[in-house]
N, C-alpha and C positions, 0 to 999 in steps of 0.2 A: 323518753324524748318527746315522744308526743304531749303527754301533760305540761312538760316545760313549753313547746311551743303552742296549747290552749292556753296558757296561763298568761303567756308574754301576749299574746291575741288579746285576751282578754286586757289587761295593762294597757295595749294600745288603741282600743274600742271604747275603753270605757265603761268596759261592765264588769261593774260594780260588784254585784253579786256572783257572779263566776270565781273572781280575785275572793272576797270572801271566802263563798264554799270551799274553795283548793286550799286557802290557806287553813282554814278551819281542819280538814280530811289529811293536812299530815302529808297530802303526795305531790308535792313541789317541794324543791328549793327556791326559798323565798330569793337566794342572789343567783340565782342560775342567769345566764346569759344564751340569745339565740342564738344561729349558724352565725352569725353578722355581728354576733360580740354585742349585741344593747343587752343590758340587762331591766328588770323589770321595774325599779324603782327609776334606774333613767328615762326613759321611756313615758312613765306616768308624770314627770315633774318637766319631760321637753314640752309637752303636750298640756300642761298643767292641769289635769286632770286630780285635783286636791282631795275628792275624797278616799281616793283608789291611793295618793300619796300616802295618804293618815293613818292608810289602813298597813300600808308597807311600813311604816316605820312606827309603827306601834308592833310590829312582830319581834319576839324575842331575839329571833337570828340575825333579824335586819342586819345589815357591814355599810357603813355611810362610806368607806372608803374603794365602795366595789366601783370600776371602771371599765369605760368602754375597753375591748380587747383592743383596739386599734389605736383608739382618739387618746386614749386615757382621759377620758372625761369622767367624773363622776356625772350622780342626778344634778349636785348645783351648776355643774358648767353647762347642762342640759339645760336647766331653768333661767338661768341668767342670758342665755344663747337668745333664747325666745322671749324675753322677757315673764316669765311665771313669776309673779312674784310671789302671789299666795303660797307656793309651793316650795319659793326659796323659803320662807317664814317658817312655814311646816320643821323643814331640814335644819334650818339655823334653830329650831325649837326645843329640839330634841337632846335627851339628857346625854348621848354618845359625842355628840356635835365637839369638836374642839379648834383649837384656831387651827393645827395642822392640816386637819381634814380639807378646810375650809380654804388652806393655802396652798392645797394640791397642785402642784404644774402638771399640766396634759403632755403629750409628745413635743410639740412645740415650745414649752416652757412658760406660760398662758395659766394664769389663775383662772378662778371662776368670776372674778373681779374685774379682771381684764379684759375678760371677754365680752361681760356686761357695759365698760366701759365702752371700747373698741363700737359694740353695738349701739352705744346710744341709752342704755337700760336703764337708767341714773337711777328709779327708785331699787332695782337690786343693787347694786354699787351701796347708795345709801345704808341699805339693812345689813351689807356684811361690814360696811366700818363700823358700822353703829353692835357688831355684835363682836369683831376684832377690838375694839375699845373696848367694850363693856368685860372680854375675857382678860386684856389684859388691864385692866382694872380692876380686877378681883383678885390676881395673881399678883400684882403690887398690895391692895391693902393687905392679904394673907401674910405676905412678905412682912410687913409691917406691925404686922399683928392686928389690925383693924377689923380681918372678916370680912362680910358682906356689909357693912354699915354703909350708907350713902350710897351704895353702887347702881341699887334700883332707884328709877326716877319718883319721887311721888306724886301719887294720882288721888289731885284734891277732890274730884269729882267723885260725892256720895260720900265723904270720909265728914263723920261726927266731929263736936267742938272737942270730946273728949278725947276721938281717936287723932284728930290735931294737938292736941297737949299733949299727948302720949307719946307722940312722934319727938314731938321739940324735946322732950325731957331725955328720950334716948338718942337725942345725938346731942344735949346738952352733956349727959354721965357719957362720952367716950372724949369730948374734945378733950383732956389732958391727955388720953390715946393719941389722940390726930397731933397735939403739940409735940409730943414722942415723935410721933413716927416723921412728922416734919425733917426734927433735928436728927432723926438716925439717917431719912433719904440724903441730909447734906451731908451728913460723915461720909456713907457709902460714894457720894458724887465728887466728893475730897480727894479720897483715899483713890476711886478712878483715874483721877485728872493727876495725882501724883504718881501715881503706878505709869499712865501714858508719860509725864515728864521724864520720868528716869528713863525708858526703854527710847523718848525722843532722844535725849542727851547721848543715849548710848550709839545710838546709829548713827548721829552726828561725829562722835569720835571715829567713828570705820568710815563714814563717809571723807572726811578729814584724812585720815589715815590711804586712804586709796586715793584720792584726789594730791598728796603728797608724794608716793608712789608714783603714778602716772607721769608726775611733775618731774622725778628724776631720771624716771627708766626714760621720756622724752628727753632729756636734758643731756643722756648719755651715748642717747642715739647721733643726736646730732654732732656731739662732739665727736664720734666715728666717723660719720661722714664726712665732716668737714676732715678730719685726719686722711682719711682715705681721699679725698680730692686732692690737700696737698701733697701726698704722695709721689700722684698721678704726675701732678704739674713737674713735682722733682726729675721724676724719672725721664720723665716727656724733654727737658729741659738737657738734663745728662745726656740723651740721645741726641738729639741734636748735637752738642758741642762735641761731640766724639766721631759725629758725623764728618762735621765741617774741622776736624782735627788730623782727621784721618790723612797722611801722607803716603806714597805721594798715590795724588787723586787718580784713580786706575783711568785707563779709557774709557770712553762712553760707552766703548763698542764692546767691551767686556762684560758689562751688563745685562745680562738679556732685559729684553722690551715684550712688554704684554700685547702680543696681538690682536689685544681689542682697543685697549686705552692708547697703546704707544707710549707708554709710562717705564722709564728703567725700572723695574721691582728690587728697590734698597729697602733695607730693613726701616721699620717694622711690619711691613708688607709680606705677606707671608705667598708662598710657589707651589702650585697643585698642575700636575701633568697629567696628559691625557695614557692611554696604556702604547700607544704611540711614540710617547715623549715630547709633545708638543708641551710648551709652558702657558699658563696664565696665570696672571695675581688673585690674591683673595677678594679684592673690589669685584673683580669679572666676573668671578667663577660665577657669581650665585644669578647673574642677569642673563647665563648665557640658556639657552633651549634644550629643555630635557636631558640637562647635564651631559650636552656631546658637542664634542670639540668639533674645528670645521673639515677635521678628515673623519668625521662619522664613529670618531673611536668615544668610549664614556670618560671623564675624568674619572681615575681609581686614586688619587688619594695627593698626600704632600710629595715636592718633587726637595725632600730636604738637603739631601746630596747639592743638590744647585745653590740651596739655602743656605749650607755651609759654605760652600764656595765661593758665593758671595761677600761675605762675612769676614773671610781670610784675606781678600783683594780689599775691603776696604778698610781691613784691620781693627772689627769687631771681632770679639770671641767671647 
């Protein structure tokens, strides 16, 4: 433990020669992390400290995907954070470097891109599009069969008449390649855009298909309802006229009276008694106080017996 936390000291100081020695002596872990989860190559590249980077990622073990314990940051979210650029270059340099690494999300979900952005960083931002194109631009020409041809920029500066002809003539002998690989990128972008039309078409049929659905299982509903309204009206209607049919019409006095409404209780009003035998209708019951009638008894339940009874006088059954 102690050598790990000299070493990360040293990573974070600056010296040079320390990070050396230990690595050269075999007694670190080059990705070892302190109490606090930095590890040594983050650390060297938040601080950009570029020679102490060079020297971390020139070591055989170096892991570019090693992260904070906490942040999940690697070195480039470190670099980008603070703007290192030198140091982002180093990391993007390096023959392990892939765009995945490079597109790590932290705990937040935050590239190292984003954060560069976020910060304001524009020349890291710049280096990592500029090395997210150029990988995938090598992963298309290979696709293609092309290779590296064209992928690196040329740099006229210092370059011979000769090694300028040289140049022209090897990207003169591949363009039948590039005409190729033209015409295979459009089959490939064909045969996509047909593969997306069928599975479009397809979803449109279930879309269509549920939308048709919807349309009847609503269309079925309604028509219950509306059946079940007429019903009501029928029934509603029948009541009545059996009411006013009813002969001969009992006395008033025959009926009992709600003694909250004053309302005779004729059917379809339905008669709840207290354990007393006081009556009230179903309208009253539910407005009256802590369901107790006004001799202090509870209403227990229908008083049906009266219900019936009523029903025989006016010659419902």
């Amino acid at each position: 433990m102690a050598h790990i936390d000299n070493f990360l000291d040293a990573c974070d100081t600056n010296n040079v020669s320390e990070v050396r020695q230990m690595i050269s002596a075999g007694v670190v872990n080059i990705n070892a992390r302190d109490s606090e989860g930095w590890p040594g190559l983050y650390i060297a590249m938040g601080y950009n400290h570029t020679e102490i980077v060079a020297i971390l990622l020139a070591g055989r073990d170096i892991l570019l995907d090693t992260t904070h314990s906490s942040y999940g940051w690697t070195g480039l979210h470190a670099a980008c954070y603070n703007n290192s650029v030198e140091s982002a270059r180093l990391f993007l340099a390096h023959p392990a470097c892939t765009t995945h690494i490079v597109t790590m999300l932290d705990k937040d979900g935050q590239t190292a891109e984003m954060i560069a952005s976020n910060r304001g960083n524009q020349d890291c931002v710049r280096i990592i599009k500029e090395f997210i194109d150029k990988e995938e631009t090598k992963a298309l020409m290979e696709r293609l069969g092309l290779g590296d041809v064209g992928v690196e920029p040329v740099m006229l500066e210092g370059m011979t008449l000769t090694q300028i002809g040289d140049a022209i003539e090897k990207i003169t002998a591949i363009e039948p390649t590039m005409e190729k690989g033209k015409n295979t990128l459009e089959v490939e972008h064909q045969q996509e855009l047909q593969k997306l039309e069928v599975e479009r078409q397809t979803l449109q049929r279930k879309l269509n298909s549920v939308l048709d659905k919807h349309a009847e299982e609503n269309n079925l509903y309604e028509n219950y309802c509306t059946e079940k309204k007429s019903q009501k009206e029928i029934l509603q209607a029948e009541l009545q006229q059996r009411l006013q049919a009813a002969q001969p019409n009992p006395p008033a006095s025959l009926i009992p009276e709600c003694p909250i409404c004053m309302e005779s209780m004729r059917p379809p009003l339905q008669i709840f008694n207290c354990s007393n035998g006081h009556l009230i209708c179903s309208i009253c019951r539910p407005r009256v106080n802590m369901n107790k009638c006004h001799c202090e008894a509870l209403y227990v339940g229908r008083a049906t017996a009266m219900e019936q009874m009523v029903r025989q006088m006016l010659g419902i059954m």
